[in-house]
LUMZA-559118 format. One record per residue (C-alpha): x, y, z; residue number from 0; residue in one letter; chain. Coordinates in steps of 0.02 Angstrom, whole numbers, m for minus. Layout:
# LUMZA-559118
+--------+--------+--------+-----+-----+-------+
!     xx !     yy !     zz !   n ! res ! chain !
+--------+--------+--------+-----+-----+-------+
!      X !      Y !      Z ! NUM !   A !     A !
...
+--------+--------+--------+-----+-----+-------+
This chain:
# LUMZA-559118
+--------+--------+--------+-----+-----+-------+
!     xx !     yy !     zz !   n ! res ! chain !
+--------+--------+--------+-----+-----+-------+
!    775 !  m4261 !   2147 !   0 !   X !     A !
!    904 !  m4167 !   2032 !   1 !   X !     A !
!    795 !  m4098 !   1873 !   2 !   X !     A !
!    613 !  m4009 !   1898 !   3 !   X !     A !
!    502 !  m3971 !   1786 !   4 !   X !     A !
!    510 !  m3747 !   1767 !   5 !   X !     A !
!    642 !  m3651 !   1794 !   6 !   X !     A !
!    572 !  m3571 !   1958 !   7 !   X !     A !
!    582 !  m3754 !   2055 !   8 !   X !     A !
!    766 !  m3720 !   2060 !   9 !   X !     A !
!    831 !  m3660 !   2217 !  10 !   X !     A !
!    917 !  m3497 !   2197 !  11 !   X !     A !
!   1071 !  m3545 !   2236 !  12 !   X !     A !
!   1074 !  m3721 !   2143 !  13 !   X !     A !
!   1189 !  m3656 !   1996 !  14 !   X !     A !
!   1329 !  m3593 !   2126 !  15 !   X !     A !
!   1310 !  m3732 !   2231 !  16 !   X !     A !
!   1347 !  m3869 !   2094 !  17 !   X !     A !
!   1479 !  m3759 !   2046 !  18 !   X !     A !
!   1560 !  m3770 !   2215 !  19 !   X !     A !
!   1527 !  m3958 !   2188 !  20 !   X !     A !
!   1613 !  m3941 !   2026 !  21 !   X !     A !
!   1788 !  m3837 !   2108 !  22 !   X !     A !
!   1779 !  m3979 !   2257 !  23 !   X !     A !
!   1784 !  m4107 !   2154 !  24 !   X !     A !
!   1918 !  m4055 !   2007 !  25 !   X !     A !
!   2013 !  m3987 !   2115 !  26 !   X !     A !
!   2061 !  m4166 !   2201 !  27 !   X !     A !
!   2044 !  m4266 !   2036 !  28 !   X !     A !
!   2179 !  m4194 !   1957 !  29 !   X !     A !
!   2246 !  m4335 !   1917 !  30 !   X !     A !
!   2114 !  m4377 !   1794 !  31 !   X !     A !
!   2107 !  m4206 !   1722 !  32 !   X !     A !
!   2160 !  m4302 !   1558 !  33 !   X !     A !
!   2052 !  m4437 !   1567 !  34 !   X !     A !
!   1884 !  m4297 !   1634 !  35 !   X !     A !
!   1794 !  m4155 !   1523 !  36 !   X !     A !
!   1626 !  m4067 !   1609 !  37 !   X !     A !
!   1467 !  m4112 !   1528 !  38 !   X !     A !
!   1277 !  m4076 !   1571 !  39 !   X !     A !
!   1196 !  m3909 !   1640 !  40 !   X !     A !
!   1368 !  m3852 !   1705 !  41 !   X !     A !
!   1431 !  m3857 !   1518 !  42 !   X !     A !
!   1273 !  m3780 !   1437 !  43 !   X !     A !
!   1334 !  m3612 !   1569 !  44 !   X !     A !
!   1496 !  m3612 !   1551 !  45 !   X !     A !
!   1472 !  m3595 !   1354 !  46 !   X !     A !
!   1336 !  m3470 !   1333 !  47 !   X !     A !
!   1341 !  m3271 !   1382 !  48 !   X !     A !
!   1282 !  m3236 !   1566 !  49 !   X !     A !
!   1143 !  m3111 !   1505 !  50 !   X !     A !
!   1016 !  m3162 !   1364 !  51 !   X !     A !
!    858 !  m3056 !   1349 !  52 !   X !     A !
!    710 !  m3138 !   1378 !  53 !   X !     A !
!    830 !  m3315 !   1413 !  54 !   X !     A !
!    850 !  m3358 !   1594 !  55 !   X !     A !
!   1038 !  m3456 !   1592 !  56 !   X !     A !
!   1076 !  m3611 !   1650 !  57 !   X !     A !
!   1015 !  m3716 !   1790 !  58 !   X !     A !
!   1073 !  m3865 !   1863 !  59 !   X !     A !
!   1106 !  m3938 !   2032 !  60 !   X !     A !
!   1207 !  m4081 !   1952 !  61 !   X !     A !
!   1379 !  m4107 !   1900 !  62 !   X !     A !
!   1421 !  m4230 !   1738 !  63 !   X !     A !
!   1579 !  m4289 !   1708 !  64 !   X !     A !
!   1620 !  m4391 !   1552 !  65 !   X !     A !
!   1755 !  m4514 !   1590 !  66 !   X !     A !
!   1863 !  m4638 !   1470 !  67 !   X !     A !
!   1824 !  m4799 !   1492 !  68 !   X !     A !
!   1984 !  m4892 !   1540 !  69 !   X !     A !
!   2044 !  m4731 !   1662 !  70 !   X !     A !
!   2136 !  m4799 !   1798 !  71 !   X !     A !
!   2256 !  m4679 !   1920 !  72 !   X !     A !
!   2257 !  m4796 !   2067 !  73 !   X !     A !
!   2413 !  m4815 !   2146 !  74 !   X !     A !
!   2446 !  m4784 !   2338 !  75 !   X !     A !
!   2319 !  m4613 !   2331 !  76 !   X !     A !
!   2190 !  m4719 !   2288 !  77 !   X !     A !
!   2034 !  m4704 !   2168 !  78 !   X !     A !
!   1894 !  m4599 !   2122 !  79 !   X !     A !
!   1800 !  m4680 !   2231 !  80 !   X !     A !
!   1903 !  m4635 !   2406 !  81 !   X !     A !
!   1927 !  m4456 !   2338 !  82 !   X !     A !
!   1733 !  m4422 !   2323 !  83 !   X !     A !
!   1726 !  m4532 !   2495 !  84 !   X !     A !
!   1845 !  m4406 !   2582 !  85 !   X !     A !
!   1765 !  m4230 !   2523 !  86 !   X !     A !
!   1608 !  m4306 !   2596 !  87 !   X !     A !
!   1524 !  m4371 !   2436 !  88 !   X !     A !
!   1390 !  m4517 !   2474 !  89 !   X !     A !
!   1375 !  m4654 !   2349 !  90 !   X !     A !
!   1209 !  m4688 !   2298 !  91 !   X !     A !
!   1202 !  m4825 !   2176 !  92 !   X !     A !
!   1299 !  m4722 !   2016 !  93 !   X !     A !
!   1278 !  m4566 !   2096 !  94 !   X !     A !
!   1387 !  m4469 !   2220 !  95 !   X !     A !
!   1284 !  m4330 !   2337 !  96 !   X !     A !
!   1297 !  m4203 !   2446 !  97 !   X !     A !
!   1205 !  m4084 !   2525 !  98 !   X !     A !
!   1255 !  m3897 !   2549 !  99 !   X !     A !
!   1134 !  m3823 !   2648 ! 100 !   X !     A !
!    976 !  m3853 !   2589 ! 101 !   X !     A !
!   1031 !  m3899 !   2413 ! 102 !   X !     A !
!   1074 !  m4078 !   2381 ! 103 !   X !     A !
!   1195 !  m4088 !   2254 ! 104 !   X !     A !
!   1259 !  m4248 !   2142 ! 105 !   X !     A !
!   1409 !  m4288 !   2025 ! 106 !   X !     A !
!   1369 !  m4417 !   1899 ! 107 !   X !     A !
!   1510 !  m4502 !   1807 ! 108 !   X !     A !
!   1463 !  m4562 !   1628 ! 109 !   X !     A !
!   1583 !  m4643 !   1499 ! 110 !   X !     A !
!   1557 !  m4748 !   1331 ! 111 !   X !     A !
!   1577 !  m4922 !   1275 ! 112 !   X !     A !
!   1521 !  m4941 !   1084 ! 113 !   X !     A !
!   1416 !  m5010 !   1030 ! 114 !   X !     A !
!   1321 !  m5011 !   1202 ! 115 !   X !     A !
!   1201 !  m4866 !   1222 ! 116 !   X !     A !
!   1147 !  m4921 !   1403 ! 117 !   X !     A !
!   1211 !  m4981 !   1559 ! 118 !   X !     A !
!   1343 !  m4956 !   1691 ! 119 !   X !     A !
!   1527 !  m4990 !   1676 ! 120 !   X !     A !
!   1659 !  m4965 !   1817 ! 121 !   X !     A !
!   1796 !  m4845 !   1799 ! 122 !   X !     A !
!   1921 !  m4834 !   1926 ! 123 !   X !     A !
!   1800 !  m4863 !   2085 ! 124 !   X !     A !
!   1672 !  m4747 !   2008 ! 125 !   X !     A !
!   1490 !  m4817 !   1933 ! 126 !   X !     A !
!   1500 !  m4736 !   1758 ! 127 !   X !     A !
!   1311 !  m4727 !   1650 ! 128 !   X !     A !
!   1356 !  m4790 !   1470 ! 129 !   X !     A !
!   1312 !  m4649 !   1354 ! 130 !   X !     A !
!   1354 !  m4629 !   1159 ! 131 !   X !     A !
!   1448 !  m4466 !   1127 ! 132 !   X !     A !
!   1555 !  m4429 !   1279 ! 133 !   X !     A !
!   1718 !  m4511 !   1183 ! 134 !   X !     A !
!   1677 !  m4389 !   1057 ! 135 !   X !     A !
!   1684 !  m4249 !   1198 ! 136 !   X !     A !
!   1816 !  m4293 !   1264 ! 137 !   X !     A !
!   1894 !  m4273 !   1101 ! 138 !   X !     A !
!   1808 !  m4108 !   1049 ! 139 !   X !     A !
!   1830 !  m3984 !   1216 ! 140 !   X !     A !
!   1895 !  m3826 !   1284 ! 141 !   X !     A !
!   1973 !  m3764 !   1412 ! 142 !   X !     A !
!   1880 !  m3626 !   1526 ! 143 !   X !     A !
!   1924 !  m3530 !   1682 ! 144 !   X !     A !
!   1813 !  m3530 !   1822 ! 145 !   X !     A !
!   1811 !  m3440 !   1987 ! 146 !   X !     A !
!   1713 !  m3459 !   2106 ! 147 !   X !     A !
!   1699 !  m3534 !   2304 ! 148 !   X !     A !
!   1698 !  m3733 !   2336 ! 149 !   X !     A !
!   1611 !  m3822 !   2454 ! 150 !   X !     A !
!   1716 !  m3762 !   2577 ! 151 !   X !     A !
!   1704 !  m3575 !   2539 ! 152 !   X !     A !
!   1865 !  m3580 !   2484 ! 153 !   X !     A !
!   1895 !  m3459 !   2344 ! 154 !   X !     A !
!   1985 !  m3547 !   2185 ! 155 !   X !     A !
!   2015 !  m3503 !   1991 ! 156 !   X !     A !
!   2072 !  m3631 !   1885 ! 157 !   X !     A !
!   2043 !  m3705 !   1715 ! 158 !   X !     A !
!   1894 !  m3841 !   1680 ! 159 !   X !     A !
!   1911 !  m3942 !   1517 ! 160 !   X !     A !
!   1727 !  m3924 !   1477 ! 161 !   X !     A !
!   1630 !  m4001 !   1308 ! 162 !   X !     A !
!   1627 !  m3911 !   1162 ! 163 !   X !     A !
!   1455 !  m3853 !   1081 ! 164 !   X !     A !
!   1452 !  m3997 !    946 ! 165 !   X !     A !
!   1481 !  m4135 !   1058 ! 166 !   X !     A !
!   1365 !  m4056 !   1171 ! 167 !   X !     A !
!   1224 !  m4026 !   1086 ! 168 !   X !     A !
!   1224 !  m4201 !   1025 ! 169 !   X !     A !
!   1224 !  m4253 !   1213 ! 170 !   X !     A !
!   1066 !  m4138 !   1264 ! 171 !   X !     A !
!    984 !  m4191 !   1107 ! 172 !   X !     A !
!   1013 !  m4387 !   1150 ! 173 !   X !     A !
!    989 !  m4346 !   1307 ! 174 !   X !     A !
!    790 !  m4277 !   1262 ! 175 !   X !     A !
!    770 !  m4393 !   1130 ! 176 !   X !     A !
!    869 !  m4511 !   1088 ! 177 !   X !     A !
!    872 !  m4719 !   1125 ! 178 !   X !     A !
!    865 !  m4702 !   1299 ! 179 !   X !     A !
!    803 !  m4516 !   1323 ! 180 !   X !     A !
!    696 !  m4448 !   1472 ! 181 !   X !     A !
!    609 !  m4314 !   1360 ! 182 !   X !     A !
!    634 !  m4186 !   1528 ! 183 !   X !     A !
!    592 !  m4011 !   1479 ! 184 !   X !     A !
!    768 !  m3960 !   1537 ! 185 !   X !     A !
!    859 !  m4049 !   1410 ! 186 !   X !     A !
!    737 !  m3956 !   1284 ! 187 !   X !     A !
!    775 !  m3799 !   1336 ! 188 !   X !     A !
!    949 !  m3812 !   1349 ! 189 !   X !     A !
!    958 !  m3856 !   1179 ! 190 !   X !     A !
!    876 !  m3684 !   1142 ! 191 !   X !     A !
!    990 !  m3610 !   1283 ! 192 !   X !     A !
!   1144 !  m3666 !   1198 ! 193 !   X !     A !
!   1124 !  m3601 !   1034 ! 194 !   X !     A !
!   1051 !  m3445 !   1055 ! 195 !   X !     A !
!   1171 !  m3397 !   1194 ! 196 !   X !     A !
!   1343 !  m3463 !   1121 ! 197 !   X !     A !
!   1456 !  m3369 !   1178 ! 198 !   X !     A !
!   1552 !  m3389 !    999 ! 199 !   X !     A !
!   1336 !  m3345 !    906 ! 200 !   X !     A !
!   1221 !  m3450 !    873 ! 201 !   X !     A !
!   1313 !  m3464 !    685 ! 202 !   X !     A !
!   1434 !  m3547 !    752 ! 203 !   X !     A !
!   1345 !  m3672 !    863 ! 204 !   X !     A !
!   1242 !  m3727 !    720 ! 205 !   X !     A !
!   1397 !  m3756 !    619 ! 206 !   X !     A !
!   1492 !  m3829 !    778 ! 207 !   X !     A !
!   1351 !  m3941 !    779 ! 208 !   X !     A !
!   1338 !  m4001 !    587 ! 209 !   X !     A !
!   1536 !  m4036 !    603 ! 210 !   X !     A !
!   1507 !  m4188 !    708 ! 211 !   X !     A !
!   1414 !  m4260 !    543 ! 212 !   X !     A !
!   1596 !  m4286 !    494 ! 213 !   X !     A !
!   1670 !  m4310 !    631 ! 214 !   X !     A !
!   1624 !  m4507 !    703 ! 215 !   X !     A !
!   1519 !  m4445 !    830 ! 216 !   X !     A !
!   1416 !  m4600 !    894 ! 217 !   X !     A !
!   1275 !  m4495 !    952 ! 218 !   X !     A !
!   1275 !  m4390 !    792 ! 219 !   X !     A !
!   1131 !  m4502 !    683 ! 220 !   X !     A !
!   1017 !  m4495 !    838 ! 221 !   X !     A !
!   1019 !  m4318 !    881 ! 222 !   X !     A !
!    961 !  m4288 !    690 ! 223 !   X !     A !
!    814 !  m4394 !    704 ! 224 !   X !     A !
!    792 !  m4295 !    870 ! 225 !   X !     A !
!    783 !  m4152 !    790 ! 226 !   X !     A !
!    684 !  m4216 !    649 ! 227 !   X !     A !
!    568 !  m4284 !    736 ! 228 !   X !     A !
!    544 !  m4197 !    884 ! 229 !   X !     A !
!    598 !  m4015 !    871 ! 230 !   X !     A !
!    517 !  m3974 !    695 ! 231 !   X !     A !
!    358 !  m3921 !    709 ! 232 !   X !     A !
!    288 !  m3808 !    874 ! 233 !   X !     A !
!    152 !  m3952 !    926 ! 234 !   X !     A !
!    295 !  m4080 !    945 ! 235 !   X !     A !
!    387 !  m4134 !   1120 ! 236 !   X !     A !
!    517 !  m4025 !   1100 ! 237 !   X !     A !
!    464 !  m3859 !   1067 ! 238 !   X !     A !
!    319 !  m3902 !   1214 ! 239 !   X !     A !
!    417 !  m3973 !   1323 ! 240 !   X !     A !
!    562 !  m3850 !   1311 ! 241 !   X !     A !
!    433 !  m3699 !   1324 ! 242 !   X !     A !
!    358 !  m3782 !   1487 ! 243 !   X !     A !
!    523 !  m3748 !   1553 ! 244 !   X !     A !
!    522 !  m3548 !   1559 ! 245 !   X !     A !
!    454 !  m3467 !   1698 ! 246 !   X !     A !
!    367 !  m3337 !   1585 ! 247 !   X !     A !
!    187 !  m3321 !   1572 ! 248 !   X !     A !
!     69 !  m3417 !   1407 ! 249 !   X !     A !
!    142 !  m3263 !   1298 ! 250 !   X !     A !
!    320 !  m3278 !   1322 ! 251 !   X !     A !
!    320 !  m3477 !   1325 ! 252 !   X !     A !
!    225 !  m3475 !   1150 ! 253 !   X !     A !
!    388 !  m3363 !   1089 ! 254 !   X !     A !
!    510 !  m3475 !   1168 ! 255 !   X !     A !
!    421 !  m3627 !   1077 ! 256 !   X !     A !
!    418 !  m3534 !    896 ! 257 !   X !     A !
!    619 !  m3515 !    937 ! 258 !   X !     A !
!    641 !  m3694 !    983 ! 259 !   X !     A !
!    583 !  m3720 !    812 ! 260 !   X !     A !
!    690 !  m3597 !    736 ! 261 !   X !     A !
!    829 !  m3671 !    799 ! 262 !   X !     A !
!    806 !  m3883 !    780 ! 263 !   X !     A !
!    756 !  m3819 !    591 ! 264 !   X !     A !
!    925 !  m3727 !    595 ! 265 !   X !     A !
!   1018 !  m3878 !    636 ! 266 !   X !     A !
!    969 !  m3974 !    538 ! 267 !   X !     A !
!    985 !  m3864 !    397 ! 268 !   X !     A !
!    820 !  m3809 !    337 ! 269 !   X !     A !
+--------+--------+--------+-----+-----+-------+
């Protein structure tokens, strides 16, 4: 299992262990570094300050990569697939795991293929999940440094094309709600997480996000009726779900669901 329920099911570790997953694996796929931009729980913490009262960060034990469709390196170095192979990466179906220590980590490949919203395609040896929006990060992104160890406890700093907070927001949102959503309280609160912790403010996240209106985002018009129709009003799957998430007591997760609120209505615009 890679997403619990609260906050406190997370192993302590589980954010510094996928990012070791994260420095393995761009490290040796820099090849694709075009063709790659970070996505997911990784994203959500690279893009939002490291200390936000009242706001435990990001959590994740996961690492998404969006991929083009079509990407295709190849050659006599091989393919995604023998790179993951080699660092120790096990393929399990579309996913590629790992444990480290006690933590078992996975790197998830996911790519899009209008007007599909489902399904798996294959991109250079790698099982990629079909998911509107990632073309759109790909597009949209920015560059951030990260140190840190790898797997190997190898120290490294180096530069992560990672999504930017429109196209991101309208992948958690899809991700909650949307056509195929899983309605996880993660996805919920990361929404929350990324706007109130921007590390640009929360201003500009809601405008980063409202910019994709105009911007051919295929997961644009779904996030909206997210919001609209989950995120609104405190008694809806959203707020609930999202509050569920922190590890606060009934007073503090009441809070977090008014500011859930706060912010869907502040995407949206009203």
């Amino acid at each position: 299992m890679s997403k619990f329920g609260n906050f406190s099911q997370y192993p302590q570790r589980s954010l510094l262990s996928a990012e070791a997953a994260l420095l393995t694996a761009w490290r040796s796929l820099d090849r694709y570094w075009d063709e790659l931009v970070l996505v997911g729980g990784l994203a959500v913490h690279y893009l939002t300050k490291q200390e936000i009262p009242g706001l435990p960060g990001a959590v994740t034990m996961d690492v998404d990569f969006g991929i083009s469709l079509g990407t295709e390196a190849g050659g006599q170095y091989g393919n995604i697939q023998t790179h993951l192979s080699g660092l120790g990466f096990i393929q399990e179906g579309s996913r590629w795991s790992q444990n480290h220590g006690k933590i078992k980590l996975y790197i998830d490949f996911l790519t899009e293929d209008p007007p599909h919203i489902s399904g798996v395609r294959e991109v250079d040896g790698a099982q990629a999940n079909l998911i509107p929006g990632i073309n759109r990060a790909l597009i949209k992104s920015r560059d951030v440094k990260i140190k840190g160890n790898d797997l190997y406890g190898v120290a490294h700093e180096c530069k992560v094309r990672v999504a930017d907070i429109g196209p991101l927001l309208a992948l958690k949102l899809n991700a909650f709600g949307g056509p195929t959503g899983r309605r996880h309280p993660k996805d919920a609160y990361d929404v929350l997480l990324a706007v109130t912790g921007f590390v640009d403010g929360p201003e500009a996240a809601i405008s980063g996000f409202r910019s994709e209106a105009a911007a051919d985002n295929s997961a644009y018009g779904s996030a909206v009726e997210c919001l609209k129709k989950d995120f609104c009003e405190p008694n809806r799957d959203g707020p609930a779900r999202g509050a569920s998430f922190h590890p606060g007591d009934t007073a503090e997760q009441e809070r977090i669901k008014q500011d859930i609120v706060t912010v869907g209505r502040a995407l949206l615009g009203i």
